[in-house]
C-alpha positions in Angstrom: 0.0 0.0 0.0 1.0 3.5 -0.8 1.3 6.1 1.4 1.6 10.3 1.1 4.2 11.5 2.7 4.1 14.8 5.5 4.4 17.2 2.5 2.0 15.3 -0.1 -0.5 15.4 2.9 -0.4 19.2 3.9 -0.3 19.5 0.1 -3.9 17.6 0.3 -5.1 20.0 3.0 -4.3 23.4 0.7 -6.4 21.9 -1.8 -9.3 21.1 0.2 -8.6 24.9 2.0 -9.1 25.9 -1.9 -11.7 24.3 -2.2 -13.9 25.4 0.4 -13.2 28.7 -0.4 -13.7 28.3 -4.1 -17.5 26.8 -3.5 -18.3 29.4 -0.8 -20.7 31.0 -3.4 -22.3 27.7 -4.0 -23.0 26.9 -0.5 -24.6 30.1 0.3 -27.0 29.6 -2.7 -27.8 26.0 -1.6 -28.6 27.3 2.2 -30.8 30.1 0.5 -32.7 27.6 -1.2 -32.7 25.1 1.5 -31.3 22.3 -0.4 -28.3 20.0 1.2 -25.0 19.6 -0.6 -25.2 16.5 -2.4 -22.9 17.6 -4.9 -19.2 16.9 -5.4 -16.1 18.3 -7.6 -14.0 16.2 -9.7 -11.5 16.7 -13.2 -8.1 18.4 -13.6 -9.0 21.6 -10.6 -7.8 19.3 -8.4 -4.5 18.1 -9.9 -3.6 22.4 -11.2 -4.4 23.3 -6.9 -1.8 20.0 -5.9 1.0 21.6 -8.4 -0.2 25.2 -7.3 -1.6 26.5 -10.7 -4.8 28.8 -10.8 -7.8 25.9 -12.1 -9.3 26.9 -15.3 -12.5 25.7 -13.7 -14.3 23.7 -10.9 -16.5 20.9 -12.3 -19.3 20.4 -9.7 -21.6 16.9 -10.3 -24.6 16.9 -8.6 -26.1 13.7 -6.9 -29.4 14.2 -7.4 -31.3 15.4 -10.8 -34.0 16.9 -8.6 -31.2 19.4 -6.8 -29.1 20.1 -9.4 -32.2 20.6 -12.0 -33.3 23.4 -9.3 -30.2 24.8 -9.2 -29.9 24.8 -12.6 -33.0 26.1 -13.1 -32.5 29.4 -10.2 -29.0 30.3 -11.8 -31.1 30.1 -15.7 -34.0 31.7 -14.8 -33.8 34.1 -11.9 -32.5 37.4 -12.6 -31.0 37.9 -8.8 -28.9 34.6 -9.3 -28.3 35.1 -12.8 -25.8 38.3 -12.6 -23.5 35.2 -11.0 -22.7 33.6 -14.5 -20.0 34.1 -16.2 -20.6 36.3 -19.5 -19.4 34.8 -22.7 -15.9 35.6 -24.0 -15.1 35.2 -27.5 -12.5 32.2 -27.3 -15.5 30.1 -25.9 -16.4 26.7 -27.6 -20.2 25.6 -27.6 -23.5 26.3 -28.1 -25.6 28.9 -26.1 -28.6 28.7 -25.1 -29.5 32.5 -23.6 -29.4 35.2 -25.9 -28.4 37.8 -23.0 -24.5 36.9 -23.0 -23.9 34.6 -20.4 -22.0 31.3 -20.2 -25.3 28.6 -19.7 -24.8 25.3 -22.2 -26.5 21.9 -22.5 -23.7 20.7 -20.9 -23.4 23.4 -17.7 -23.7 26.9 -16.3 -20.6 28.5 -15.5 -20.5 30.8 -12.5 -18.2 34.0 -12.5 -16.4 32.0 -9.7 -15.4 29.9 -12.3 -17.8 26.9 -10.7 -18.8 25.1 -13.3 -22.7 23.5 -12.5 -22.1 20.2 -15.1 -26.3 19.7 -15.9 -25.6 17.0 -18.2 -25.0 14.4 -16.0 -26.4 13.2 -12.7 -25.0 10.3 -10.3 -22.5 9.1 -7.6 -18.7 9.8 -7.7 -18.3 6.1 -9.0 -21.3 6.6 -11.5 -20.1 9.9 -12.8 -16.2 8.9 -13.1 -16.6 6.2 -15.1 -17.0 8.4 -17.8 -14.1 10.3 -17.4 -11.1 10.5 -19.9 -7.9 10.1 -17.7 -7.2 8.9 -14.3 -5.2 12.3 -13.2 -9.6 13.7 -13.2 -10.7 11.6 -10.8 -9.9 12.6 -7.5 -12.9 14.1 -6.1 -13.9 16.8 -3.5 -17.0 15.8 -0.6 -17.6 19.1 0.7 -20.4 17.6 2.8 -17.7 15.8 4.4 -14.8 18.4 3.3 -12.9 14.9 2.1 -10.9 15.2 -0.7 -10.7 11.5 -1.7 -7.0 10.6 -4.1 -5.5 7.9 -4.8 -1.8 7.9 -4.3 -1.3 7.1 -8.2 -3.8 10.0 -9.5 -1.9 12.3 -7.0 1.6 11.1 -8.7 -0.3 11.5 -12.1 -1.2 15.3 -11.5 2.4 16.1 -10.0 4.0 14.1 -12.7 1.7 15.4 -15.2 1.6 12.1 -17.0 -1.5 11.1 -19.0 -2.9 7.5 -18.2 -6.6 6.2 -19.9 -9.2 5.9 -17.4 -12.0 5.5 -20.0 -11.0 5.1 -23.8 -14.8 5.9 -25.2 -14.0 9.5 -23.9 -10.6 10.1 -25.0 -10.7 12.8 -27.9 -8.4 14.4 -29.8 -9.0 17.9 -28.4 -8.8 16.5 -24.8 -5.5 14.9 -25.5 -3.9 18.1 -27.6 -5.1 20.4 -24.2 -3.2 18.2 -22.7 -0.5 18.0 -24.9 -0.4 21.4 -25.0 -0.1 22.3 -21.5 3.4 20.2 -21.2 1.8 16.7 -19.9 3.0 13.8 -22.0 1.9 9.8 -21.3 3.0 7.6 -18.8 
């Protein structure tokens, strides 16, 4: 069995710290609308926080449809929540679906904390990172627990940067050059 060592630990707890602070927004809006947090974060925020690099993004998965469907549904459709997305910037990929500016797709709603509510899919951490590309994504963060739960290989993936298949169906080409392109090479 592998173990982190003193350092790979307190690196650990500064990503959970990170964490918490980075889904303050979140919580607030789940208290305000009196739903629990049944949600968790997972993909690359996790491994850019353990190598201290600013995430592009945090990918939070929702348990339930019902609670992420209503959150969806207050940060789409309610103008005091919807000043909290994140306007559209030309570089942007995807298809829109409101005409006012602002960063909703069929696949999520991306907040200006750069929380990103993923609406496409619904499930447990098990369910939900099945379908993920490489292993290096699939730590994932509990907040209702604050547990950030890593294997010691995925945290030796992210500090290595080193690319290794967790699911082949999802592997693209544009996934892998991102990669590619931000120095990470395979194992």
């Amino acid at each position: 069995m592998d173990y982190f060592t003193n350092l790979e630990q307190l690196n650990i707890l500064h990503v959970k710290v990170h964490l918490r602070k980075a889904l303050e927004e979140l919580d607030m809006t789940l208290r305000k609308l009196a739903l629990e947090r049944t949600y968790f974060v997972s993909g690359g925020c996790i491994g850019s926080m353990l190598r201290n690099e600013a995430p592009n993004d945090y990918d939070v998965y929702f348990i339930t449809e019902k609670a992420g469907k209503v959150v969806a549904n207050v940060y789409t459709n309610d103008l005091s929540y919807k000043n909290e997305v994140e306007e559209v910037n030309e570089n942007y990929r995807g298809s829109l679906n409101l005409p006012d500016g602002r960063l909703i797709t069929e696949n999520a709603i991306t907040l200006k904390t750069k929380v990103q509510l993923i609406t496409k899919h619904y499930g447990s951490p098990d369910q939900i990172r099945k379908t993920f590309d490489f292993v290096h994504c699939l730590p994932w963060y509990y907040p209702g627990l604050d547990k950030l739960y890593i294997s010691k290989q995925q945290y030796d993936l992210c500090m290595a940067k080193k690319l290794l298949v967790n699911n082949i169906d999802s592997v693209t080409s544009h996934r892998k050059n991102k990669f590619f392109d931000k120095g990470w090479s395979w194992l």
